[in-house]
C-alpha positions as CSV (number, residue, x, y, z in Angstrom):
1,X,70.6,91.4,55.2
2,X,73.6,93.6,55.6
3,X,74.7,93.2,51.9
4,X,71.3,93.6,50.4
5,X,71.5,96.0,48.2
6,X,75.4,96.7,48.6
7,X,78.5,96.1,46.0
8,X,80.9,93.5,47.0
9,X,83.5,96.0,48.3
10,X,80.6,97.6,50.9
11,X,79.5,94.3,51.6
12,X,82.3,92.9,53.2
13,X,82.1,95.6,56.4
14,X,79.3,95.5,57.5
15,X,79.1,98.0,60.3
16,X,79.1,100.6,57.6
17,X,75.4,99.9,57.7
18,X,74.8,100.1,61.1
19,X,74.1,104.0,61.4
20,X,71.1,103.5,58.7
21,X,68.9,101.5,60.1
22,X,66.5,101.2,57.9
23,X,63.7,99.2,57.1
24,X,64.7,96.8,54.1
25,X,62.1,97.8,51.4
26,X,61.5,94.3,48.4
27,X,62.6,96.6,45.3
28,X,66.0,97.4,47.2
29,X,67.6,94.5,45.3
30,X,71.4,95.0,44.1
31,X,70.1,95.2,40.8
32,X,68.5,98.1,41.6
33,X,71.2,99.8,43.7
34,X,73.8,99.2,40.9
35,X,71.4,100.7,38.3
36,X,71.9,104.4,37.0
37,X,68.2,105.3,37.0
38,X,65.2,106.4,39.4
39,X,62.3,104.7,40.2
40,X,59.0,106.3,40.1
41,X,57.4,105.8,44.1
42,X,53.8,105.0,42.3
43,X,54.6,102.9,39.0
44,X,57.5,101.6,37.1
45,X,58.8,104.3,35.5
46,X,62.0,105.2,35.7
47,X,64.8,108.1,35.1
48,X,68.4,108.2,34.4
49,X,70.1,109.6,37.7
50,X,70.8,113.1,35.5
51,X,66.9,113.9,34.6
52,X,66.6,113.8,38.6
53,X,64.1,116.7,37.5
54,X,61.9,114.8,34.7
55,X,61.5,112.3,37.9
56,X,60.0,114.7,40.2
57,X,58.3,116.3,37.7
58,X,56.3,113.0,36.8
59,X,55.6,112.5,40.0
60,X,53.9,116.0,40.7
61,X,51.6,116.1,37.6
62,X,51.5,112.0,37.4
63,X,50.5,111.5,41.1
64,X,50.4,114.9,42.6
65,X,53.6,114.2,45.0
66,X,55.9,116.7,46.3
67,X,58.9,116.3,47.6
68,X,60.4,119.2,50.1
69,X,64.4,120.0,49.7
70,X,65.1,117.4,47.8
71,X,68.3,119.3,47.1
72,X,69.5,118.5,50.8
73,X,68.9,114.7,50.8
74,X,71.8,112.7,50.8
75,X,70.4,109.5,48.5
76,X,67.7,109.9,46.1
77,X,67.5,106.5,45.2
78,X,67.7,105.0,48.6
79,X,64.8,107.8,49.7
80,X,62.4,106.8,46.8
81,X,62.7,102.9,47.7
82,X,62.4,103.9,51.0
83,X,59.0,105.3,50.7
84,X,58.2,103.3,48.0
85,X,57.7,100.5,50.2
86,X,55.9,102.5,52.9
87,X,53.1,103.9,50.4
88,X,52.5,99.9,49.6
89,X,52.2,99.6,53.6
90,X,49.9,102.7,54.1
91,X,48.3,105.7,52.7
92,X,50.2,108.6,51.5
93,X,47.5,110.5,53.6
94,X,49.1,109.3,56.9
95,X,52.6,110.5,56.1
96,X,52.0,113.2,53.3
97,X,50.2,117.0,54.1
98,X,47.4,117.6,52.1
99,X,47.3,120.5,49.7
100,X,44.5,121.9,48.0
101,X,44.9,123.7,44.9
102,X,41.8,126.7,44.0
103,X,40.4,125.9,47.3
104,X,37.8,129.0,46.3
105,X,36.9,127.7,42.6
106,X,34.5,125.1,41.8
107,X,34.9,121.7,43.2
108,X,36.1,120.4,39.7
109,X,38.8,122.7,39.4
110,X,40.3,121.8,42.4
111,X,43.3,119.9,43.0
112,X,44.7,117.9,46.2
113,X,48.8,117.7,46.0
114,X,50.9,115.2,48.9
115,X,53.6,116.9,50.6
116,X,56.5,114.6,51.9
117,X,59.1,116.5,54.0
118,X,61.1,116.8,57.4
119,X,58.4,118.1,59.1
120,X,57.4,114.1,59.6
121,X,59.5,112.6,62.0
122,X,60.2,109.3,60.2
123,X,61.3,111.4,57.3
124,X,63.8,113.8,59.4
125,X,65.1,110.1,60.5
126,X,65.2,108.7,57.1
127,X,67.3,111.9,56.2
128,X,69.4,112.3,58.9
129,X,70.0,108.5,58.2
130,X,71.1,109.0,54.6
131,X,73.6,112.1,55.3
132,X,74.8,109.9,58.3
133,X,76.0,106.8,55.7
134,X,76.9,109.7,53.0
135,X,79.4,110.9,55.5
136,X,80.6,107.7,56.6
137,X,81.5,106.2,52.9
138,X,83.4,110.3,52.2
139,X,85.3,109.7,55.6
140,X,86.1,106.1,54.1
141,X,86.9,107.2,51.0
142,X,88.8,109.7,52.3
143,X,91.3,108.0,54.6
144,X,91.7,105.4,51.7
145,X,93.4,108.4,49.8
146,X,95.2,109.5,52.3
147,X,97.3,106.5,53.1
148,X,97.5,105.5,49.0
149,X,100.8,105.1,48.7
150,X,100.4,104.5,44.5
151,X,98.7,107.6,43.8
152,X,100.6,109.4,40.4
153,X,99.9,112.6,39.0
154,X,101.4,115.2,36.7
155,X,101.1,118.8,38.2
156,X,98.8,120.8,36.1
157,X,100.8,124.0,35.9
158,X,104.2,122.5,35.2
159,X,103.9,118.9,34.5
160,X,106.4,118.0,36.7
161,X,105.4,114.0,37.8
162,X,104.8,113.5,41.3
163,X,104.2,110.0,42.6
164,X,103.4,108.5,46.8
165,X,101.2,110.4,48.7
166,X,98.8,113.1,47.2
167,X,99.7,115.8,49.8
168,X,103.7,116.0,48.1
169,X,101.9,117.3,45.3
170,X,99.3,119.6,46.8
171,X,102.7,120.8,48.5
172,X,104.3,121.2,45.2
173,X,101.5,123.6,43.7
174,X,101.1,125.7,47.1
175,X,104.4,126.0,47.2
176,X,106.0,126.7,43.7
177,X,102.9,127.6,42.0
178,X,100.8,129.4,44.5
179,X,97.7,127.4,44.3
180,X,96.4,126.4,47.7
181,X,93.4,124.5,47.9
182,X,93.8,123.9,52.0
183,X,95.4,120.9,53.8
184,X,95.1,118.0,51.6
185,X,93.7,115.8,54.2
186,X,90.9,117.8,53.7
187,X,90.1,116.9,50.1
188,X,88.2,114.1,49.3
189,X,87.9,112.2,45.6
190,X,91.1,113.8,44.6
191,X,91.8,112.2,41.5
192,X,88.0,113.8,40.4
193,X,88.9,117.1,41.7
194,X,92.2,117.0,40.0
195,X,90.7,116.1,36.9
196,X,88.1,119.1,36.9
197,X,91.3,121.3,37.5
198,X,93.8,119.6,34.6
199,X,90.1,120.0,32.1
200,X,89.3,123.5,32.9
201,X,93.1,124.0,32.5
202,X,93.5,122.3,29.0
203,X,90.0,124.6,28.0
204,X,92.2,127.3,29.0
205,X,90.0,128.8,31.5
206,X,90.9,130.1,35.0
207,X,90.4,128.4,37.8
208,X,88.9,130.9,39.6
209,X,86.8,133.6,37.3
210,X,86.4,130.8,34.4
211,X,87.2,133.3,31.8
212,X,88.6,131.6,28.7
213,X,91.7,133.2,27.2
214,X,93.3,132.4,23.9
215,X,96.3,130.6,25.2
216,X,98.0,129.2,28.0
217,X,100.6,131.8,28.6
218,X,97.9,134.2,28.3
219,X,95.8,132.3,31.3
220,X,98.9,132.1,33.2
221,X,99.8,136.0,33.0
222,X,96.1,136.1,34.0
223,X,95.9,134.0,36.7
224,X,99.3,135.2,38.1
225,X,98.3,139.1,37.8
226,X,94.9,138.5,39.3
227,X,96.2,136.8,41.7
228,X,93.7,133.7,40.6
229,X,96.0,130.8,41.3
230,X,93.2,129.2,43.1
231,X,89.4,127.7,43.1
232,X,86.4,130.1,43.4
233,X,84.8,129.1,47.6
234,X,81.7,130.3,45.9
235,X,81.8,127.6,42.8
236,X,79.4,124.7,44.2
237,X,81.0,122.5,41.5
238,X,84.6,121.9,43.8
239,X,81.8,121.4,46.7
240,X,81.9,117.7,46.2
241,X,85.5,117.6,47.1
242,X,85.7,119.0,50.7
243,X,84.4,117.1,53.7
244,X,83.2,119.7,55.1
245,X,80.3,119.9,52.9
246,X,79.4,116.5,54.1
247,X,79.8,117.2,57.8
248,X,75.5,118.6,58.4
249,X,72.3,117.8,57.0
250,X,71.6,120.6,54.4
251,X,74.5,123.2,55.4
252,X,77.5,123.5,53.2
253,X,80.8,125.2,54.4
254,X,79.5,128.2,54.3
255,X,76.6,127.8,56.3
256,X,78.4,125.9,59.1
257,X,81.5,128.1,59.3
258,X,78.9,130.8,59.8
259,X,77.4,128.8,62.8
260,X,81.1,128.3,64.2
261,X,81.6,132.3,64.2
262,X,78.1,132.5,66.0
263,X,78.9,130.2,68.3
264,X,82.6,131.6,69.2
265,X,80.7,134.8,69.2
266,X,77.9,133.5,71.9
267,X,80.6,132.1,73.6
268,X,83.2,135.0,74.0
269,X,79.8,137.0,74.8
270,X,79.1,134.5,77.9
271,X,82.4,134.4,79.2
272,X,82.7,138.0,78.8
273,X,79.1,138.3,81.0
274,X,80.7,135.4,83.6
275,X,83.8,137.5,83.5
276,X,82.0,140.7,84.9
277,X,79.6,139.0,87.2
278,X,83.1,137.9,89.4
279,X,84.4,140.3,91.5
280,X,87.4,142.2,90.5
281,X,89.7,141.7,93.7
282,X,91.9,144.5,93.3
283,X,94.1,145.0,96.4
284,X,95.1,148.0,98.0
285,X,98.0,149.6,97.7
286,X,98.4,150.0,101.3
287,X,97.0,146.8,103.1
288,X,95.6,143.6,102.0
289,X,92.3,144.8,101.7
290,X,91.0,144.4,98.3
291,X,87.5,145.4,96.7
292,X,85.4,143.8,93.7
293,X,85.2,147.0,92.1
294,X,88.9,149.9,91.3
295,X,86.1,152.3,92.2
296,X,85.2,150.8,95.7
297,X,88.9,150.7,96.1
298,X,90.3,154.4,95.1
299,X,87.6,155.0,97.8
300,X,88.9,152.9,100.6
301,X,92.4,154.0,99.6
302,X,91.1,157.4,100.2
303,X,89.5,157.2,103.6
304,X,92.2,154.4,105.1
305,X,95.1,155.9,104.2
306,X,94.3,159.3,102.8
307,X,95.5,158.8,99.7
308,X,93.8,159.9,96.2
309,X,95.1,158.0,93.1
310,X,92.5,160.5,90.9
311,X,93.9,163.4,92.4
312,X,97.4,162.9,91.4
313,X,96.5,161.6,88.4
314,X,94.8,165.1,87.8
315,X,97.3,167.4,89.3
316,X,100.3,165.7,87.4
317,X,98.9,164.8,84.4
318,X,99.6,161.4,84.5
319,X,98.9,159.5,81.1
320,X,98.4,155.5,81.6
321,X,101.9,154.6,81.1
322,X,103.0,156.8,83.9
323,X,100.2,155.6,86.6
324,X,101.2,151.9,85.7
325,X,105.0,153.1,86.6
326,X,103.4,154.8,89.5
327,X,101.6,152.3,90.9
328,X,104.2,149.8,90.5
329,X,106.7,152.2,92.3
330,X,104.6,152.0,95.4
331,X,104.1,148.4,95.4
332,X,107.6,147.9,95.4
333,X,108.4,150.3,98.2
334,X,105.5,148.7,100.0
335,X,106.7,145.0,99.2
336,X,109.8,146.3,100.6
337,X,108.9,148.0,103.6
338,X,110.5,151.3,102.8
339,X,109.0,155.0,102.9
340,X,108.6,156.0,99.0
341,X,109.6,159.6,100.7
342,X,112.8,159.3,102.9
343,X,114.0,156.4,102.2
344,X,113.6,155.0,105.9
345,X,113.2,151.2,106.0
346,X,110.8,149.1,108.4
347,X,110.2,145.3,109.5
348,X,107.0,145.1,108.6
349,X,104.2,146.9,105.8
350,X,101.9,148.0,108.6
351,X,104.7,150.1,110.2
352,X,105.8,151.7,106.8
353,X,102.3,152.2,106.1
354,X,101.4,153.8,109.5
355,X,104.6,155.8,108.6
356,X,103.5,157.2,105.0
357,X,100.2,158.6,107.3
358,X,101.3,159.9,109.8
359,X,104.0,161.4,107.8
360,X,101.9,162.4,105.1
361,X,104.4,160.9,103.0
362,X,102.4,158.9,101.2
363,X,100.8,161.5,98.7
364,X,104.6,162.9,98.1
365,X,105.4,161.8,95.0
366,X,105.5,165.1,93.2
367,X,109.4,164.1,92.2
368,X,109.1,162.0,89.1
369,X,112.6,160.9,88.7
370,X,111.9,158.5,91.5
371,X,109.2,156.7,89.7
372,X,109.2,157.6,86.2
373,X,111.3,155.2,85.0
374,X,111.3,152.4,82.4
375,X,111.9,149.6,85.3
376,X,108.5,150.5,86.7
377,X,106.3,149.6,83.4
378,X,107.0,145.8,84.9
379,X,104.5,144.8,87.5
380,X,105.5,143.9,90.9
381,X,102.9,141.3,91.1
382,X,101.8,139.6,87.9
383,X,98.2,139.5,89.1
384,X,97.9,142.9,90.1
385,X,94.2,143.8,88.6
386,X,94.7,147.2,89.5
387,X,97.0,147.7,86.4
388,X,93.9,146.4,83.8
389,X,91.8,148.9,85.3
390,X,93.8,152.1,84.8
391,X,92.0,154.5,82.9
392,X,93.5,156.2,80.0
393,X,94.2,159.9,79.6
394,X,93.8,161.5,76.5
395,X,97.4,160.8,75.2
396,X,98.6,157.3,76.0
397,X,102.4,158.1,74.3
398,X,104.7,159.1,76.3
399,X,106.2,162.3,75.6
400,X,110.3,162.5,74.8
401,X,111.1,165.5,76.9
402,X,109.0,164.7,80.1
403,X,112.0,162.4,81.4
404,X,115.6,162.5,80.9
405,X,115.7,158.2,80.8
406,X,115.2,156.9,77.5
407,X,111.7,155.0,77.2
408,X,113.3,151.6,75.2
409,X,110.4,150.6,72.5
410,X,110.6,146.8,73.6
411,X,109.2,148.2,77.3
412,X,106.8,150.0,75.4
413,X,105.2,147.1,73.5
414,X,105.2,145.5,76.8
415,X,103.2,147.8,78.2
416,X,100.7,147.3,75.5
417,X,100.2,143.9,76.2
418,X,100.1,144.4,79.8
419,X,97.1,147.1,79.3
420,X,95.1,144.2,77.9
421,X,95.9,142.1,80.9
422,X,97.0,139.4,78.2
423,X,100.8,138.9,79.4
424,X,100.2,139.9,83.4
425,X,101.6,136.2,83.9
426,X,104.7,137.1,82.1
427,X,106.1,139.6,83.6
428,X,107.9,139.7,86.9
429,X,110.2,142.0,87.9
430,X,113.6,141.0,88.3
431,X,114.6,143.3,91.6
432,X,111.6,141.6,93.6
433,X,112.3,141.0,96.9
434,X,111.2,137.7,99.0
């Protein structure tokens, strides 16, 4: 049963099959399979495989049978046997819609057409079926290439020989000749494909516009300039050759690197949404208290410890650059116990802290030569969330006469990276304390 209807290479593995598991129809005979033409599902006519259209076309006017997207199944001939032997076994009325033609007009004028299409179950299989042992034979095919160690060509812009494995030449013409057609594992039926390109060549016609020019130098000048050194996406002829047109039931690789970007879209959008329904966490300044929103915390920071970020930021002008430095000068004073004022040391955060209060110390940081300094643009903890959530002032540069210490671009660039929270794990600072 496996090899019914199989050449001798297919029959010989026979878990090929196993995906279609289809019922085995009487006129599915090797004979058949190895012929070039198309039955008929009612009679015995048939077509050559190229007047597909004169097929269908009998069939609608012969015996009023239409067959939806017939563009997106896999195997003609396998779907016409297919049903062929299920019309014998039942009505066409129990798998086929009924259309009526002048369903107004007088009863002899009107017409009642069978539509066959995915919409019936068995027919989705049947198609899924088809594009599942379509695929299967292209993957096949495909690694065959790959590891043929015989393959021989001639490259088609300089006729250099190139012999092993088909990627050293698909090297070759990305590389010396500027004609990329992707990775070569990618391609499938090379020789084919490399034949349409060699022809289309010798007609001297470009690869990618299909003008004609008068000769080769010409089309080389032309395809250089135009920078057409490559195969038209949009050209459904090179289709055949890429496995990604094989990969979904009616979808070429247009359609399905579409549905990748939508996805990758839908996803970024839901992680974004998971992203803001967690709490921020960002931690005082001050005291391990932390808050799920920089708002929430500015507030506690205000009340707890009388200090007001917005203010200074407001009274000094302070672009983003220079709050980052800021608040990364206080965690460090903080971290190391030590008045951002005086200088005085303690043994502990809470007495430094109480200090800064009672002080009022901690809003003194009018002097900017004590933190407005390159060192400061590195965080003093790398998961500081405070820093992402800095709001910009109108002018993010940083000015050249607002400090007499040299702002090194390399810091700067940094910075960048650290606004987008994208390098936060990065970056420690090298005079940390434990």
């Amino acid at each position: 049963m496996a090899a019914v209807g199989l050449t001798a290479g297919e029959g010989q593995k026979d878990w090929i099959l196993e995906p279609l598991s289809l019922p085995v129809s009487p006129y599915c005979t090797a004979e058949v399979f190895t012929s070039l033409e198309l039955p008929c599902m009612f009679c015995e006519d048939c077509y050559p495989a190229e007047e597909q259209e004169k097929l269908l076309r009998h069939m609608i006017l012969e015996h009023k049978l239409v067959i939806a997207d017939v563009k997106l199944i896999a195997d003609l001939k396998r779907y016409i046997l297919y049903w062929k032997k299920r019309f014998i076994e039942q009505p066409i009325t129990d798998f086929c819609s009924v259309i009526r033609t002048n369903s107004q007009g007088p009863e002899e004028k009107q017409e009642e057409y069978y539509l066959l299409c995915d919409v019936l179950p068995e027919d989705r299989v049947l198609r899924e079926q088809l594009q599942q042992k379509r695929l299967e034979d292209v993957l096949e095919q495909q690694q065959q290439e790959r590891n043929d160690s015989n393959f021989a060509r001639i490259c088609v812009f300089c006729n250099e020989e190139f012999a092993g494995n088909r990627a050293i030449l698909f090297n070759h013409m990305a590389k010396d000749h500027s004609f990329n057609v992707g990775l070569p594992d990618n391609i499938v039926y090379c020789n084919e494909f490399l034949d349409l390109v060699q022809k289309k060549m010798d007609n001297l016609q470009c690869l990618y516009c299909e003008k004609t020019f008068r000769d080769r130098n010409t089309l080389k000048d032309h395809m250089r300039k135009k920078q057409h050194r490559r195969i038209n996406a949009k050209n459904h002829e090179y289709d055949k050759f890429y496995t990604i047109n094989y990969l979904e039931l009616g979808k070429n690789w247009e359609e399905v690197q579409s549905e990748d970007d939508r996805e990758m879209i839908e996803e970024q959008d839901d992680d974004w949404s998971d992203w803001q329904g967690h709490p921020v966490c960002a931690v005082c300044l001050f005291c391990e208290k932390a808050k799920d929103t920089t708002e929430n915390l500015q507030v506690h920071m205000k009340v707890a410890h009388r200090f007001d970020l917005l203010k200074l930021k407001s009274e000094m002008g302070l672009n983003f650059y220079q709050q980052v430095k800021l608040v990364n000068f206080i965690r460090r004073a903080i971290h190391q116990c030590r008045c951002n004022k005086c200088g005085e040391t303690f043994t502990s955060k809470a007495e430094v802290v109480s200090h800064l209060t009672e002080t009022n110390h901690i809003m003194s940081l009018l002097d900017r030569s004590a933190w407005d300094q390159p060192q400061y643009y590195f965080p003093t903890y790398e998961n500081d969330a405070l820093l992402c959530s800095l709001s910009d002032s109108e002018s993010e540069s940083v000015p050249d006469n607002q400090t007499n210490i040299p702002v090194i671009a390399e810091d700067i660039s940094n910075l960048h990276a650290l606004k987008q929270s994208s390098i936060l794990n990065l970056l420690r600072h090298p005079d940390t304390k434990n």
